[in-house]
MARTORVO-622941 format. One record per residue: residue number from 0; x, y, z of N, C-alpha, C, O in turn. Coordinates in steps of 0.02 Angstrom, whole numbers, always signed. Example, Ala and Ser with C-alpha at 12.3 -4.5 7.8 and 13.67 -1.06 7.14 Angstrom:
<rs>
+-----+--------+--------+--------+--------+--------+--------+--------+--------+--------+--------+--------+--------+
| num |    nc1 |    nc2 |    nc3 |   cac1 |   cac2 |   cac3 |    cc1 |    cc2 |    cc3 |    oc1 |    oc2 |    oc3 |
+-----+--------+--------+--------+--------+--------+--------+--------+--------+--------+--------+--------+--------+
|   0 |   +660 |   -284 |   +390 |   +615 |   -225 |   +390 |   +660 |   -165 |   +390 |   +712 |   -166 |   +423 |
|   1 |   +642 |   -112 |   +354 |   +684 |    -53 |   +357 |   +645 |     +2 |   +394 |   +670 |    +57 |   +402 |
+-----+--------+--------+--------+--------+--------+--------+--------+--------+--------+--------+--------+--------+
</rs>
This chain:
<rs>
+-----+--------+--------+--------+--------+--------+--------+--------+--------+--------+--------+--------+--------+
| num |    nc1 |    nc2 |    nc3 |   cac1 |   cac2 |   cac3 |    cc1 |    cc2 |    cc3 |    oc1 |    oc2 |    oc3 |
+-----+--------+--------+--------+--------+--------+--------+--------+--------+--------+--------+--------+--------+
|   0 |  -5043 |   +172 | +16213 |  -4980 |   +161 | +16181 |  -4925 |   +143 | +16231 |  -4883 |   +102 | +16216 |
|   1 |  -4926 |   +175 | +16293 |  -4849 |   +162 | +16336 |  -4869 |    +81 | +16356 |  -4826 |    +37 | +16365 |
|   2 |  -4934 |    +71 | +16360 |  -4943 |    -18 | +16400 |  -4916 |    -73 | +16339 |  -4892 |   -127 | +16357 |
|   3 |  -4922 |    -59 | +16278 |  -4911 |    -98 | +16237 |  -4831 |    -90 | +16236 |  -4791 |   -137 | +16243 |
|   4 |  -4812 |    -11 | +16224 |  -4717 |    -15 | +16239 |  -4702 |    -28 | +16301 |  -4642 |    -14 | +16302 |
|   5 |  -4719 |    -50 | +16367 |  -4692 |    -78 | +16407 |  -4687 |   -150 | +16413 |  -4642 |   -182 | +16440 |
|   6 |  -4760 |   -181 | +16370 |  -4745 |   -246 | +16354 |  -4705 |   -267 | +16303 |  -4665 |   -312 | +16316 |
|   7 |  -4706 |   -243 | +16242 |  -4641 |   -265 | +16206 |  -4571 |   -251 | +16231 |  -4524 |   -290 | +16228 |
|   8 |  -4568 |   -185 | +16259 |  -4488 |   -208 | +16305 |  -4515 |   -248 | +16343 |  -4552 |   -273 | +16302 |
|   9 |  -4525 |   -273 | +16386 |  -4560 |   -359 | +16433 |  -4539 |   -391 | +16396 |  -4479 |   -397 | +16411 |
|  10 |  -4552 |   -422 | +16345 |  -4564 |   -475 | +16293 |  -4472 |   -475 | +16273 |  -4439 |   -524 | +16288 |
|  11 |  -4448 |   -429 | +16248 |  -4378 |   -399 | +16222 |  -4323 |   -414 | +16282 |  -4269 |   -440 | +16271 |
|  12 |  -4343 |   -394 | +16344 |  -4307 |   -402 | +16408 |  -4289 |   -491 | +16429 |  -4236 |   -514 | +16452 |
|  13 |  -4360 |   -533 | +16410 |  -4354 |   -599 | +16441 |  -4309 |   -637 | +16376 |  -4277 |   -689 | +16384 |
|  14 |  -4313 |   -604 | +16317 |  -4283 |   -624 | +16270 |  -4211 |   -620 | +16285 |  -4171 |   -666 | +16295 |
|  15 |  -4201 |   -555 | +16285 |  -4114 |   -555 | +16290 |  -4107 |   -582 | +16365 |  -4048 |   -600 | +16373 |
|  16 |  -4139 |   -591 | +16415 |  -4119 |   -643 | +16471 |  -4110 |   -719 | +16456 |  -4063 |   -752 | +16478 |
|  17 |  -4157 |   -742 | +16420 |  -4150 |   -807 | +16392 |  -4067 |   -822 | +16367 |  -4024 |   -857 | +16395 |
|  18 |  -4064 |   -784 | +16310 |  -4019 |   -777 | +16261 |  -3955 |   -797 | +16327 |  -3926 |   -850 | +16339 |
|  19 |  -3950 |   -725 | +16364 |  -3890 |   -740 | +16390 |  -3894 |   -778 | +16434 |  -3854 |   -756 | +16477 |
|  20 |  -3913 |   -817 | +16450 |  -3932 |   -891 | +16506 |  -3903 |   -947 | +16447 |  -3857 |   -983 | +16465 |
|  21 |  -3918 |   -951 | +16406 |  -3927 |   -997 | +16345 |  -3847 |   -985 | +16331 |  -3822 |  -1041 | +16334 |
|  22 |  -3799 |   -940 | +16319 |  -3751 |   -919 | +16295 |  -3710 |   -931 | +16356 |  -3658 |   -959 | +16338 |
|  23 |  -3711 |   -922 | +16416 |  -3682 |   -929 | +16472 |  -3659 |  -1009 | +16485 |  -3606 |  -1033 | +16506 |
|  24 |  -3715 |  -1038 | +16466 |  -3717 |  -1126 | +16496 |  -3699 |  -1136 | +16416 |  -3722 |  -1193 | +16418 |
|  25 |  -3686 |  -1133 | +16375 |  -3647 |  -1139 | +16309 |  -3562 |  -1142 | +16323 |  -3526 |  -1186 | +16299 |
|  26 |  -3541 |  -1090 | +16362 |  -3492 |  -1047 | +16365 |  -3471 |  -1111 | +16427 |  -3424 |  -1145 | +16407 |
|  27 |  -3489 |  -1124 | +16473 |  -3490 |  -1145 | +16525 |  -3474 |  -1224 | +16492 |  -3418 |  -1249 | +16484 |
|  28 |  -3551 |  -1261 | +16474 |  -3517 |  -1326 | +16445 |  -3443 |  -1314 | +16385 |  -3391 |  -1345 | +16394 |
|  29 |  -3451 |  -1269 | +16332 |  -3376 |  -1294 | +16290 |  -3331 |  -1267 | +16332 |  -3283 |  -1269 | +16294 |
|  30 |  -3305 |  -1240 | +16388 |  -3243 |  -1232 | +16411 |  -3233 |  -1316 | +16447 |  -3181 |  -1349 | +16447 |
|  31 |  -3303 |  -1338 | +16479 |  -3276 |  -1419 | +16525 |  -3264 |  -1449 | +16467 |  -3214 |  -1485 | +16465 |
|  32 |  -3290 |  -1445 | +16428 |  -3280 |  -1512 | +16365 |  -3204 |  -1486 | +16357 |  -3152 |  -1515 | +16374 |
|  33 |  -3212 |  -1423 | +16325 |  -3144 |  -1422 | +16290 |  -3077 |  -1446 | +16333 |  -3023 |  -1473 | +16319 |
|  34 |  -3113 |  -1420 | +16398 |  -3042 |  -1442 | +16462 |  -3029 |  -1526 | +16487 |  -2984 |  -1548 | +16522 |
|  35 |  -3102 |  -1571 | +16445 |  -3093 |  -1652 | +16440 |  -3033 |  -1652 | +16401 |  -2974 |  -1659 | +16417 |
|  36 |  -3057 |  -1644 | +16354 |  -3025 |  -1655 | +16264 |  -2948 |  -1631 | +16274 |  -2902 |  -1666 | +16252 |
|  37 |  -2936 |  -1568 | +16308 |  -2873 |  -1567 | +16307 |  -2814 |  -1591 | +16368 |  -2753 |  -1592 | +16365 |
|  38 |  -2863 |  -1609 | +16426 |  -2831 |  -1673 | +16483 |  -2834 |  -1728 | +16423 |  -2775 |  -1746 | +16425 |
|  39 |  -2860 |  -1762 | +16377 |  -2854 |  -1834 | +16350 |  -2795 |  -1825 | +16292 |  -2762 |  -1868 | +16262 |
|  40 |  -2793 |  -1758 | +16286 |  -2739 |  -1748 | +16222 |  -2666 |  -1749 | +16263 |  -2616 |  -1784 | +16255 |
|  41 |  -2682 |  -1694 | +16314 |  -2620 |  -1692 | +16348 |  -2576 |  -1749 | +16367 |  -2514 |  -1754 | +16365 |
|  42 |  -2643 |  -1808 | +16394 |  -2608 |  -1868 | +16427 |  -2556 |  -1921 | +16351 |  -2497 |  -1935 | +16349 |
|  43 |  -2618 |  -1938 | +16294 |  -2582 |  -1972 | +16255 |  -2513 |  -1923 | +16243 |  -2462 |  -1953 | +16261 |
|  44 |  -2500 |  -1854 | +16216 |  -2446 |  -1826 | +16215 |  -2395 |  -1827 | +16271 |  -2336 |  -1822 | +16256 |
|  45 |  -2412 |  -1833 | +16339 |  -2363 |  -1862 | +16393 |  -2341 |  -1938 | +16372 |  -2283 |  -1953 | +16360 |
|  46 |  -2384 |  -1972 | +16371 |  -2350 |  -2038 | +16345 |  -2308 |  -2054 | +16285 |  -2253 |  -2082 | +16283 |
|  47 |  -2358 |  -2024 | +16219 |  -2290 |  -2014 | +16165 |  -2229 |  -2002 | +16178 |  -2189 |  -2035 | +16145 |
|  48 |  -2203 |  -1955 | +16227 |  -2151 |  -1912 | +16221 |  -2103 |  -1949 | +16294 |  -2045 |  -1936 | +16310 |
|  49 |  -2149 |  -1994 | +16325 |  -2116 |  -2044 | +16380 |  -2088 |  -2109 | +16334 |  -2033 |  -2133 | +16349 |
|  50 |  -2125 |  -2135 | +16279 |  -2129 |  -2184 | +16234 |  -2050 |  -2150 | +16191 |  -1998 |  -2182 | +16184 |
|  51 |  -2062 |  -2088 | +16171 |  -1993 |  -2098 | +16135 |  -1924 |  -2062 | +16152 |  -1877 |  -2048 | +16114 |
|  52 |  -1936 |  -2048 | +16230 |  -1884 |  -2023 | +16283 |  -1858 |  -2093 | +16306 |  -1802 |  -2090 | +16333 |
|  53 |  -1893 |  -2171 | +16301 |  -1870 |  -2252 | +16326 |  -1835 |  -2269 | +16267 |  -1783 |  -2301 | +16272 |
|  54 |  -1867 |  -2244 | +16190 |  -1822 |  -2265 | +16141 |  -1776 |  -2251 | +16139 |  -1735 |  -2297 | +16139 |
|  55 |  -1744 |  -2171 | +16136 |  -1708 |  -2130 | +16133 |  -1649 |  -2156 | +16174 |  -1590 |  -2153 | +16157 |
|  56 |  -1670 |  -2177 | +16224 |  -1620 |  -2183 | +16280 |  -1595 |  -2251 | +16285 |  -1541 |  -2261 | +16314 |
|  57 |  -1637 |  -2310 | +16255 |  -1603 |  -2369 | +16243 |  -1571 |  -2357 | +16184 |  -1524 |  -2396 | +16180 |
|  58 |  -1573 |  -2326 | +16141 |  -1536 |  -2333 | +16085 |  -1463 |  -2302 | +16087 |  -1411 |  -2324 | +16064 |
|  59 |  -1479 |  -2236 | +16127 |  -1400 |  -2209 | +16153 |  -1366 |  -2259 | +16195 |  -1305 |  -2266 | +16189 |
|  60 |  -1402 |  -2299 | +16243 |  -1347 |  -2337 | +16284 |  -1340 |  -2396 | +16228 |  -1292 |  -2432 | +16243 |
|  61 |  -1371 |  -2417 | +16168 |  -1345 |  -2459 | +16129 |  -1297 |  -2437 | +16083 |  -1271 |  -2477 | +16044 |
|  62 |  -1284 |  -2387 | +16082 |  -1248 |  -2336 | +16050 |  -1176 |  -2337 | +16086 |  -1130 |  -2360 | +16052 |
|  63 |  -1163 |  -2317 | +16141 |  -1135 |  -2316 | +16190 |  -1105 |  -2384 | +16178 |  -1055 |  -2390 | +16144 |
|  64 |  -1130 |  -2429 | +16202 |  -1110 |  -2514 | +16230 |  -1063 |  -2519 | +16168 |  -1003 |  -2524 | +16181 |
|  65 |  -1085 |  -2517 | +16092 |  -1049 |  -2545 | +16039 |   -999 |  -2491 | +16020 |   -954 |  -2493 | +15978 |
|  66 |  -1011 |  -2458 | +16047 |   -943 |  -2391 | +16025 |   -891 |  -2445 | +16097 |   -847 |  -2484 | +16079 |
|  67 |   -902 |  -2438 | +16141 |   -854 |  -2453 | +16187 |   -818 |  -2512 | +16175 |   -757 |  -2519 | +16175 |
|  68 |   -873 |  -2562 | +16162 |   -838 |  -2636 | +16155 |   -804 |  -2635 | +16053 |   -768 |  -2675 | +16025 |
|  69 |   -832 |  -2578 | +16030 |   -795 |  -2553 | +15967 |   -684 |  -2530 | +16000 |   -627 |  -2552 | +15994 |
|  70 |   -712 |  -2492 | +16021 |   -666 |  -2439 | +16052 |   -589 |  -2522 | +16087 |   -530 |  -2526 | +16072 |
|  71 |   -622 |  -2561 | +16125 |   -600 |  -2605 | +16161 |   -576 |  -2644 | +16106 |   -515 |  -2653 | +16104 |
|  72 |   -615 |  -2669 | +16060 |   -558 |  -2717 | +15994 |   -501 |  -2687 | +15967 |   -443 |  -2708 | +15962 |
|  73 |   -537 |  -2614 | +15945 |   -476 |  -2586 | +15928 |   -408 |  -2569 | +15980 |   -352 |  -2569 | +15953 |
|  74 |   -412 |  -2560 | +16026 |   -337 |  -2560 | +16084 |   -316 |  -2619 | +16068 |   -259 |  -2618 | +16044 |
|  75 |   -347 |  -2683 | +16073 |   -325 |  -2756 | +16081 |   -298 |  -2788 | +16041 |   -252 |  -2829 | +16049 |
|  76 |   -343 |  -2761 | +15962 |   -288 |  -2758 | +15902 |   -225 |  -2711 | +15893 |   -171 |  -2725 | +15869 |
|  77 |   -246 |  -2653 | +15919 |   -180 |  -2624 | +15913 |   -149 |  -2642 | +15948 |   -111 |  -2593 | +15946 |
|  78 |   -117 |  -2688 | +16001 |    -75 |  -2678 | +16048 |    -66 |  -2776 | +16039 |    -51 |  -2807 | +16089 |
|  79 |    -74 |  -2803 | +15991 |    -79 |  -2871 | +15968 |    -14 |  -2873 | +15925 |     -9 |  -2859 | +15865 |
|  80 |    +40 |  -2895 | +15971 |   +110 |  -2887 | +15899 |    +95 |  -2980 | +15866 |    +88 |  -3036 | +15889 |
|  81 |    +96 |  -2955 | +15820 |   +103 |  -3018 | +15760 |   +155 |  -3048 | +15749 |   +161 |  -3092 | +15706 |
|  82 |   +199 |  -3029 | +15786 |   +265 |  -3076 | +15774 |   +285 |  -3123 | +15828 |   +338 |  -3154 | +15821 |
|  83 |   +235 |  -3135 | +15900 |   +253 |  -3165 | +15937 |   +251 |  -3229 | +15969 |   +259 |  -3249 | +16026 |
|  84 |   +237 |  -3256 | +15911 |   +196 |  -3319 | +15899 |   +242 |  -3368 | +15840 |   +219 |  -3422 | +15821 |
+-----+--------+--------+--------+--------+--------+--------+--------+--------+--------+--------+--------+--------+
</rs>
């Protein structure tokens, strides 16, 4: 009886060694993958947010430009006497 229970723990032992070899290189590949996947996410999200930090910022200096040359008619009209002519 003990030779047969030393071989089924044997048998039980290479099992749960397997297992955690198998679970390890599991563990091991989805952290590289996952750490691809989220360098390729990261990058398009750096660019999105470069893409609408160029919009953003031409549109304020277009913003800017027509307020000023806004700003500039109005002095020029105001300060335009109509009677001097």
């Amino acid at each position: 009886m003990a030779v047969t229970s030393a071989i089924t723990d044997l048998v039980k032992s290479v099992g749960e060694l397997l297992s955690s070899v198998l679970s390890a290189a599991y563990a091991i590949v989805h952290s590289f993958v996952s750490g691809i996947l989220g360098l390729f996410a990261g990058f398009f999200a750096f660019v999105g947010d470069i893409g609408r930090g160029v919009f953003d910022l031409a549109g304020g200096m277009g913003k800017f430009v027509v307020g000023m040359y806004d700003v500039s008619r109005f002095v020029v009209m105001a300060s335009w006497n109509k009677t001097d002519y």
